[in-house]
C-alpha positions as a Markdown table, in Angstrom:
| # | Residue | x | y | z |
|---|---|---|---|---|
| 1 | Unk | 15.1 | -11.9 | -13.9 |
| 2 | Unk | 13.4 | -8.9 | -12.1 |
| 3 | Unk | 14.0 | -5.6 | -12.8 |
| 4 | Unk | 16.1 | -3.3 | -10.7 |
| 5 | Unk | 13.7 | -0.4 | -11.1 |
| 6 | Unk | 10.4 | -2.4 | -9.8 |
| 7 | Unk | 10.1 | -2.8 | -6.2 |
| 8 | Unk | 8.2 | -6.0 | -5.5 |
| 9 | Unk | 6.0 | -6.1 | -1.9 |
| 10 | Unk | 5.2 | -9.6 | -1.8 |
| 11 | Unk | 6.3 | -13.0 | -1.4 |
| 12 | Unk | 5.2 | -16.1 | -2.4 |
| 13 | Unk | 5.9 | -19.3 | 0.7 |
| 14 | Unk | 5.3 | -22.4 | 0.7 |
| 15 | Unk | 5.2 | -23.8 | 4.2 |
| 16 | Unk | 7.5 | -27.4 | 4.9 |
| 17 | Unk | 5.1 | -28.9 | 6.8 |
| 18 | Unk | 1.6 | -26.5 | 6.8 |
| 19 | Unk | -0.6 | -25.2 | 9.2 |
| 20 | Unk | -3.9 | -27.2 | 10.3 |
| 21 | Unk | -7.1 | -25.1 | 10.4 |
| 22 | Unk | -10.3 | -26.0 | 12.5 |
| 23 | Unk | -11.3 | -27.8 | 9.9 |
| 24 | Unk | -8.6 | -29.9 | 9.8 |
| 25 | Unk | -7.5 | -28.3 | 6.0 |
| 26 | Unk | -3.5 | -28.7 | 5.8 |
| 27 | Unk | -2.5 | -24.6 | 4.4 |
| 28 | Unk | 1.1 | -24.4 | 2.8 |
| 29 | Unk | 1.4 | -21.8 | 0.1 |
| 30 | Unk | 1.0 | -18.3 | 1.1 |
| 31 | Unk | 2.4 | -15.0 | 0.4 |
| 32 | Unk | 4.1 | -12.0 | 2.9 |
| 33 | Unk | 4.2 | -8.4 | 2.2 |
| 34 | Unk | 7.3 | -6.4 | 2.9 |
| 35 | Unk | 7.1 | -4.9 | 6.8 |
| 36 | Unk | 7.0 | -1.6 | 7.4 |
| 37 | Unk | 8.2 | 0.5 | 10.4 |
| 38 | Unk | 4.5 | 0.7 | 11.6 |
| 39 | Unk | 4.4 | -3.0 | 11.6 |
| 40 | Unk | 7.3 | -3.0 | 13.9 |
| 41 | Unk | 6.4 | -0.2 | 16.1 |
| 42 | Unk | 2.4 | -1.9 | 16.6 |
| 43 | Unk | 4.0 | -4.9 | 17.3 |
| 44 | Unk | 6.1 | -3.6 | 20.0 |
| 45 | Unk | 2.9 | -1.7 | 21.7 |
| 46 | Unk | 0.7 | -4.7 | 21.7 |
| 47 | Unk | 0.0 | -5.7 | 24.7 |
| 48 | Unk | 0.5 | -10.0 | 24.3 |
| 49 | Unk | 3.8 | -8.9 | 23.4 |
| 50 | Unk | 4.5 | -6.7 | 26.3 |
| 51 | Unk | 3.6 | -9.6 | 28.5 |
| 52 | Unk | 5.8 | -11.7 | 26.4 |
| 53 | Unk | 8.1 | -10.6 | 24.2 |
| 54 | Unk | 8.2 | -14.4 | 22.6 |
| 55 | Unk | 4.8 | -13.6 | 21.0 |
| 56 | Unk | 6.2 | -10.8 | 19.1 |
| 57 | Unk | 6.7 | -12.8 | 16.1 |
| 58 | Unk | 3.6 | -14.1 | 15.8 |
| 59 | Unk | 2.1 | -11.2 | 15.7 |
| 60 | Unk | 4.0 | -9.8 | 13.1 |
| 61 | Unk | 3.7 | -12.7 | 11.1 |
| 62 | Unk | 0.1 | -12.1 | 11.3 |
| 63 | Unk | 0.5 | -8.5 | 10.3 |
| 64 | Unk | 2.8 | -9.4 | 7.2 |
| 65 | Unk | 1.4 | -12.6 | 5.9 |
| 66 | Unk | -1.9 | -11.3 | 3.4 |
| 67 | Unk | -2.3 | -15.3 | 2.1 |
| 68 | Unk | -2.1 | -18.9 | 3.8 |
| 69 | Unk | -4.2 | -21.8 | 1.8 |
| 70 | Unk | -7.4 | -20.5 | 1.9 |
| 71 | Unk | -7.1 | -18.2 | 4.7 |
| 72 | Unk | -7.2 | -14.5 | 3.8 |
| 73 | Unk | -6.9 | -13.6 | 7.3 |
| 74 | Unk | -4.3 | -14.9 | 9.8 |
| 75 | Unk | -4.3 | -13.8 | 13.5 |
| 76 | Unk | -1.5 | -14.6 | 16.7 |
| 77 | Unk | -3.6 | -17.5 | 17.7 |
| 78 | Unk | -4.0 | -19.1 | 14.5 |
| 79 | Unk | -0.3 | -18.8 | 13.8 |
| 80 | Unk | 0.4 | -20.8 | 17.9 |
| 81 | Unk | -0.8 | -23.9 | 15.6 |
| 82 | Unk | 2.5 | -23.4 | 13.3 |
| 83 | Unk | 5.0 | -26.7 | 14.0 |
| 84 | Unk | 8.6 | -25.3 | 15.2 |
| 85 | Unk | 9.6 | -25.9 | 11.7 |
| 86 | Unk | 7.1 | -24.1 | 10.3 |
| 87 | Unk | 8.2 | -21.2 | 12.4 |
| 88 | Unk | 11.4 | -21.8 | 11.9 |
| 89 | Unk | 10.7 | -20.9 | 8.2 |
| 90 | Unk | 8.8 | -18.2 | 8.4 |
| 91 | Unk | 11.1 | -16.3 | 10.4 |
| 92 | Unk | 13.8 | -17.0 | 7.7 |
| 93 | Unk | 12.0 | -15.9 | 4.9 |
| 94 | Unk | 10.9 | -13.0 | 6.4 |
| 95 | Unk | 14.1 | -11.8 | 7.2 |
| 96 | Unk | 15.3 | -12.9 | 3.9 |
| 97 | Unk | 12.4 | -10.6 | 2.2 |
| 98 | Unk | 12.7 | -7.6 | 4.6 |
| 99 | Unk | 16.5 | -7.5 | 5.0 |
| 100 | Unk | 17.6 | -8.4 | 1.5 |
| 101 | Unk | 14.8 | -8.0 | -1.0 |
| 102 | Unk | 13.9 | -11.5 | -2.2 |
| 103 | Unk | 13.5 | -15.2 | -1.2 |
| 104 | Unk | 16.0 | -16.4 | -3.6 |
| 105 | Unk | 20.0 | -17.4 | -2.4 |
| 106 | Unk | 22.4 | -16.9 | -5.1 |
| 107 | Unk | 24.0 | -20.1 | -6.6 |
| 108 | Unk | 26.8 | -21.0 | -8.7 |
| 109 | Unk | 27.0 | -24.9 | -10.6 |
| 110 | Unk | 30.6 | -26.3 | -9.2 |
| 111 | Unk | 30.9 | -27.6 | -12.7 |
| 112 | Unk | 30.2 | -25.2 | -15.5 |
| 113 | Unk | 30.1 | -22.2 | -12.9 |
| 114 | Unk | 26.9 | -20.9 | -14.4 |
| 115 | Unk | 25.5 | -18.2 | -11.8 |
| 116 | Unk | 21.7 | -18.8 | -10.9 |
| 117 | Unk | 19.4 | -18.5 | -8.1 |
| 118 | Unk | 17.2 | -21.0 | -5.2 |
| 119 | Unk | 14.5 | -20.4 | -4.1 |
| 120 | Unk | 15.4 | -20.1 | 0.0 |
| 121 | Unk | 14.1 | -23.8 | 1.6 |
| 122 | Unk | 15.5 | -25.0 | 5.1 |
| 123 | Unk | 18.1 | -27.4 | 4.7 |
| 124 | Unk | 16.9 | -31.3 | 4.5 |
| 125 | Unk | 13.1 | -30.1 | 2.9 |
């Protein structure tokens, strides 16, 4: 269980499906960092997402995300590759992460009714 005291920054993911490099390398597990107000307000100013505000989460994605596979960097256009469910996903967890803290749903067993928690997945993965 964490502690109350201890913020934690990051998140750990792993993708449903995974995103295809160049190389054709399949990239699943990856971690996101907390956003922060300049994250929102650089996203807003950039100009991809002034042409189309669609692209704005993309490119906060790629501000937020620090890990995918083996990729240390992710940019907009490597993130267009992402599968809608993949998307999907990510835009979930990250408003799990930012808006509540962690990328766990509380749980209850219907049958002893001991509490515990999920880790968040989309339904049917």
């Amino acid at each position: 269980m964490p502690r109350k005291d201890i913020l934690c920054t990051e998140f750990s993911f792993t993708l449903p499906r995974g995103l295809i490099d160049t190389q054709n390398r399949v990239h699943r597990h990856g971690t996101m960092r907390l956003a922060t107000a300049k994250d929102e307000i650089s996203t807003q100013k950039e100009p991809l997402v002034r042409e189309n505000s669609a692209y704005g989460i993309l490119v906060m994605l790629s501000r937020v995300i620090t890990r995918l596979g083996s990729l240390s960097s992710v940019s907009p256009n490597l993130l267009e590759g992402l599968t809608v469910t993949d998307l999907a996903y990510l835009r979930e967890f990250y408003n799990r992460v930012n808006q509540q803290g962690d990328a766990h749903i509380p749980a209850q067993c219907p049958h002893c009714h001991n509490q515990f928690s999920v880790e968040f997945q989309l339904a049917g993965e």
